[in-house]
N, C-alpha and C positions, 0 to 999 in steps of 0.2 A: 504493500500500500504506500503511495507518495506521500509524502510528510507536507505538510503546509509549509509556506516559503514564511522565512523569518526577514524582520526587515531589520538588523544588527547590521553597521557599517553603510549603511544606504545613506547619500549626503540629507542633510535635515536643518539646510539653511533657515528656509522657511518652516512655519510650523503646519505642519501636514493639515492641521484642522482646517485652515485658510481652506484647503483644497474640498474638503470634505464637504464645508459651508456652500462650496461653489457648486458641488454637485447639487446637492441638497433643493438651492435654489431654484437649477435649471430640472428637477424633479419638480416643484411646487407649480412650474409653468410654463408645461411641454404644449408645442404645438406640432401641428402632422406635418410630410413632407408638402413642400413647395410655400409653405407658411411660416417659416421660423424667424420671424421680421426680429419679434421682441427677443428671442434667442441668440441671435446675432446681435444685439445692442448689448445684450448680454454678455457672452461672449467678448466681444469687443473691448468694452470697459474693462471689464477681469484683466485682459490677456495685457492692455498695454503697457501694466505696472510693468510687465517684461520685457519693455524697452527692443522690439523687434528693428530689425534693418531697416523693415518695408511692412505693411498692415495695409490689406486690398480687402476689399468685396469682391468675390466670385460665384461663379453659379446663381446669380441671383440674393440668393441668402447663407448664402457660404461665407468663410472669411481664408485669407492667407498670410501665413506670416512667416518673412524671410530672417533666417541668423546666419551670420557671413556674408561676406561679400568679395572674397577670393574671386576671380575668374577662371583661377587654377585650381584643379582638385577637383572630385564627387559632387556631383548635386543630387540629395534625398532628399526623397517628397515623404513625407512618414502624414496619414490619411485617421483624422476619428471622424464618423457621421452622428447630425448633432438632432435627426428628428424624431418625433415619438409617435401611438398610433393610437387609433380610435377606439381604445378599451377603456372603459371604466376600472379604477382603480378600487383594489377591493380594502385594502389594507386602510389600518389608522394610523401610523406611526406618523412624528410630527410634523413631517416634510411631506405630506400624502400629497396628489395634486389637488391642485385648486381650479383645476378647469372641467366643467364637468364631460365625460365621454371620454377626455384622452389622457395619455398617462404612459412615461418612461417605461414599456414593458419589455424593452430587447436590452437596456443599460444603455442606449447611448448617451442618456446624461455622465456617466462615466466613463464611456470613452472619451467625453467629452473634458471634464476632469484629467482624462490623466495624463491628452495632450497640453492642455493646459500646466500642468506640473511639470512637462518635459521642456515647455518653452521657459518657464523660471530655470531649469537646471542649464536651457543653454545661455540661457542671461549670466549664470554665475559660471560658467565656465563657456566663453567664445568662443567659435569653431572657429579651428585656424587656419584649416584649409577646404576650400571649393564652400559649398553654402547647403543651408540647411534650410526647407520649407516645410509647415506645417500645416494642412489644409484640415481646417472646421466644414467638412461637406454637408450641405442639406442631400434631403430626397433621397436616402438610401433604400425604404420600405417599399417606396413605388418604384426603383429602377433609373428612375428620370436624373437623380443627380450627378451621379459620376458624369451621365453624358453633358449635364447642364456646363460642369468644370472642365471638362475636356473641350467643348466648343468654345467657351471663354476665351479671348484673345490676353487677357490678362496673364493667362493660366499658361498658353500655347508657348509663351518666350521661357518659361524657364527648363525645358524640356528634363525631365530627369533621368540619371542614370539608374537607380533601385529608387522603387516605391514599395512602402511598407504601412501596415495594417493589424490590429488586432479584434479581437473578438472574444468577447465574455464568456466562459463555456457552465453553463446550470451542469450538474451532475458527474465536474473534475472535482479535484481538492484543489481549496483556494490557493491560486497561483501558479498551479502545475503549469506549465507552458507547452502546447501539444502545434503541432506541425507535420504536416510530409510533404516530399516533392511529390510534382504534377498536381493535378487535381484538388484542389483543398473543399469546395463547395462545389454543389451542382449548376448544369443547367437546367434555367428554370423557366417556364413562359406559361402567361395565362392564356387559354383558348375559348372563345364565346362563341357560341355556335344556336343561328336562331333558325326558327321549325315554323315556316309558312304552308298553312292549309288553307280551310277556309271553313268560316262559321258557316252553322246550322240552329236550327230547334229541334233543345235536347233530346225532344221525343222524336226526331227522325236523324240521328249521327251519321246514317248514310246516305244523306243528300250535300254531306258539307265534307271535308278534311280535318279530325282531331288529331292533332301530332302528339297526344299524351303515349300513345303505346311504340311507336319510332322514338320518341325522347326515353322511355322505359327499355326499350331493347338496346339504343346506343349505348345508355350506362352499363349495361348487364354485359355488353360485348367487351367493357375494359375494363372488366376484373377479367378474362381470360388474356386482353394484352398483355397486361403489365407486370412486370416483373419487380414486387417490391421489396425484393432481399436489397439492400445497400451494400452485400459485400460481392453481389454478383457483378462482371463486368457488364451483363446485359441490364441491369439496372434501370426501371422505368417505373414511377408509379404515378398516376392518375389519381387526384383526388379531387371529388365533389365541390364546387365553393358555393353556389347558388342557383338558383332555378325557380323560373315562372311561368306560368301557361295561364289564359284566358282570365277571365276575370268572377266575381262573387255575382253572378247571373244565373239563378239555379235553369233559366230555360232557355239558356244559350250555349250549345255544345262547342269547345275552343276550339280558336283557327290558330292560333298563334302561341307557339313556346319559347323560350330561352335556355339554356344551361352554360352554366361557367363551370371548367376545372382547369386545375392548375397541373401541368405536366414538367418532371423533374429527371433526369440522367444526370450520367457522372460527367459528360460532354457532349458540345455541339453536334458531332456524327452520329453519337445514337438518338438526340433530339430532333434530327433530320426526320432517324428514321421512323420512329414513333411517331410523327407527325404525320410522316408519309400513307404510314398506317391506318391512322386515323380518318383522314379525309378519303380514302379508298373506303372503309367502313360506310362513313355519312354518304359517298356518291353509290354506294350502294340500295342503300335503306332509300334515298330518295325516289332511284330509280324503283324502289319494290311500292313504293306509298304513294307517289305522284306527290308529296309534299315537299316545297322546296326549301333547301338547306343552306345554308352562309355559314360560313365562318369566320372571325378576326380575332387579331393579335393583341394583348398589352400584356405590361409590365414583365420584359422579359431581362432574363440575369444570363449573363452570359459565367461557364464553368470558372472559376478561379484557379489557373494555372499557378503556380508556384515556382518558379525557377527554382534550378539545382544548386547553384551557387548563393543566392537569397537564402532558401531554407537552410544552406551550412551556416549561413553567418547568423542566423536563428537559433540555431541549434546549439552552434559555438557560444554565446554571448547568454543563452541560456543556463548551460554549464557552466562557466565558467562566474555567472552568479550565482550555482551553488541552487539554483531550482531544479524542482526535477520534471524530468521533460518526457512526455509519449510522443513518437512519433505513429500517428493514425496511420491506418492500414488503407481505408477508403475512404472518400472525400464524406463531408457533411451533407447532408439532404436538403438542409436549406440551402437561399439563394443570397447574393453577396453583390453587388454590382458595385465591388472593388475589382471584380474581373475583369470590368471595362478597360483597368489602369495596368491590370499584367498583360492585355492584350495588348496594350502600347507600349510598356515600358518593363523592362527584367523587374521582378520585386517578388514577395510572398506576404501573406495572409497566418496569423497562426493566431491560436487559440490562448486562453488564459483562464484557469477554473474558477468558478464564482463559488465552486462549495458542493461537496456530493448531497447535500441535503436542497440546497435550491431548487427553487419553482422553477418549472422551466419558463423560456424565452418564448413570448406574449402569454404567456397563466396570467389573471388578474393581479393576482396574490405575488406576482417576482419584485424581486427588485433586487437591484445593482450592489454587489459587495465592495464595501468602502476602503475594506483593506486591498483594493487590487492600486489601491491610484499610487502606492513607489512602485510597486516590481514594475507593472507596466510602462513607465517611462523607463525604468532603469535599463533593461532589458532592450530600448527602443537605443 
C-alpha cells in the first residue's frame, strides 16, 4: 500500500493556508465553463502578489502568466483548468458553494490553487533559463477551452517545448503520483442522434411513424457493441446521457425522438471505428422503419497522448520527491481536452490521489483534498 506523501522539506515561504483560503474561495463561487468572468478576476488579483513577467487574458476567460524571460533555454506551459459544473453541492462544510446548481465537483478549484502556489515558488526562486508559463484555462468540462487557448493569438507566440498537466485522482492515497506513456485519458465524443416519423392518433399508430421502438432497439444494439473492459485494447463503451420523444398528449402517438450518448476508446482509430459502426446500425434501422435519422457531434476530447520522455521526467521528479508513484497500465475513461495541447506540443498528463476514501469526480458529496496544493507544484 503507498504511504501518503509527507510535506517535511517542501519550501514554506508563504504560509500554505494563504493557499488553502484561495481554494476555498474559488469553491464558494464556481461558475461552468465559458462563464468564469468573476473566476478570472479572481484568479487574477490572487496571482499578481506573484509578480509575473507578463499576466494576459486568454481563451476568453482564461489567464497567462509568464516567469523568465530568457530567449534561451525551455519554454513550459504547465496547464490547471479553473471551471466547475452544474451539480448541486450536497455537503455543509464552511466553504460549500454559494451558487445554487453549480459547484467545484472535479477539484479544479485546486488545480487551480496549486498553480497558483507554483507561481509564488517561481517568484521566490527565478527561472534562469528559457521561460516558464502558466495557463489558468477555462472550459475544460465542455471540450471548448483548450481549443479556445490554442486559437488565441496571445497564446500562438509562445509556442512550447513540454506542456504539462495534473489531475486529482478520488480512490489513490493522497498524493500518490500515477502516470504512463501513451494514452493517459480516453477518447471521448458526444453523439445526438434525432428519430423523425410522423405523428398520429394514438388510437390509430399505424397511420403515423413512432420512432419509440427504432430509438429502443438502437440502445439494445450497443450493449452488444461495446466493449466496456478499460483494460481491453478494443475498449468502447456507450453510455446513455439523455432522451426524449413526443410530448404529454395522451392522444397523440410521437413523431419525433432524441437520444444523447456519450462514446469513449483509448484512441482516435478505434473512435473512428465505433462510430463507423454506429451510423451503419442507424442507416440500417432507418432503412427497416422509413423513419429518418440524423446524427451530430459535441463536446469531443481528443485521447491524451503522453510523450515518453515527459512521462520520465514525471516519473523522475516524482521519485526523487520521495512520493510514491503507479505507473497505470490503461488510460482513464474519462475525457481530458488537455489532449488538444499533447497533440501540438510533447508534454504529459499525470494523476495525483485525492484519498482512497474520496467521492468520486462529479459525486455531489466530493471535494478537493487541501493537502495536494505542495506536492502538486513541487512535483511540477
Amino acid at each position: 500500500m503507498a504511504k501518503d506523501v509527507t510535506l517535511d522539506s517542501l519550501p514554506m515561504t508563504l504560509d500554505t493556508s494563504l493557499f488553502t483560503q484561495f481554494r476555498h474561495e474559488l469553491h464558494q463561487f464556481p461558475e461552468v465553463s465559458g462563464q468564469e468572468i468573476e473566476t478570472q478576476k479572481r484568479i487574477k488579483a490572487f496571482v499578481s502578489q506573484f509578480k509575473p513577467v507578463a499576466l494576459s487574458e486568454v481563451g476568453k476567460t482564461g489567464l497567462l502568466l509568464q516567469y523568465g524571460e530568457n530567449t534561451e533555454g525551455p519554454v513550459t506551459l504547465i496547464r490547471a483548468d479553473i471551471d466547475a459544473l452544474p451539480i448541486q453541492e450536497v455537503n455543509t462544510f464552511a466553504h460549500q458553494s454559494k451558487i445554487e446548481g453549480v459547484s467545484h465537483k472535479c477539484g479544479h478549484d485546486g488545480h487551480a490553487a496549486i498553480l497558483a502556489r507554483l507561481a509564488s515558488l517561481l517568484a521566490e526562486k527565478p527561472v534562469a533559463k528559457g521561460r516558464v508559463y502558466l495557463l489558468f484555462q477555462p472550459a475544460e468540462e465542455t471540450g471548448k477551452g483548450a481549443e479556445a487557448v490554442l486559437n488565441d493569438p496571445v497564446f500562438a507566440e509562445i509556442k512550447p517545448d513540454r506542456a504539462f498537466a495534473l489531475h486529482n485522482l478520488p480512490g489513490f492515497p493522497t498524493g500518490t503520483i500515477v502516470c504512463k506513456p501513451g494514452s493517459f485519458t480516453s477518447s471521448v465524443l458526444s453523439l445526438i442522434i434525432t428519430f423523425r416519423g410522423k405523428v398520429s392518433h394514438s388510437a390509430e399508430p399505424e397511420k403515423g411513424l413512432n420512432p419509440a421502438y427504432v430509438m429502443a432497439e438502437f440502445m439494445l444494439r450497443t450493449q452488444h457493441i461495446q466493449h466496456p473492459d478499460p483494460q481491453s485494447d478494443t475498449f468502447a463503451l456507450i453510455t446513455p446521457i439523455y432522451t426524449t420523444m413526443g410530448a404529454t398528449s395522451y392522444g397523440v402517438s410521437a413523431g419525433y425522438g432524441e437520444i444523447h450518448v456519450t462514446l469513449r476508446t483509448r484512441n482516435a482509430k478505434r473512435m473512428d471505428a465505433l462510430n463507423t459502426q454506429l451510423l451503419s446500425v442507424l442507416s440500417e434501422l432507418s432503412a427497416e422503419s422509413g423513419i429518418a435519422i440524423q446524427t451530430s457531434y459535441t463536446e469531443a476530447f481528443v485521447a491524451n497522448e503522453n510523450d515518453t520522455e515527459a512521462f520520465a521526467q514525471v516519473k523522475q521528479s516524482a521519485l526523487k520527491l520521495g512520493y510514491a508513484f503507479v505507473e497505470k497500465q490503461e488510460p482513464f475513461k474519462w475525457g481530458e481536452d488537455f489532449g488538444l495541447f499533447t497533440q501540438h506540443y510533447p508534454g504529459a498528463m499525470f494523476g495525483i490521489g485525492n484519498g482512497e476514501d474520496s467521492p468520486a469526480l462529479h459525486n455531489d458529496d466530493y471535494d478537493f483534498n487541501d493537502s495536494l496544493i505542495e506536492p502538486g507544484p513541487s512535483c511540477f
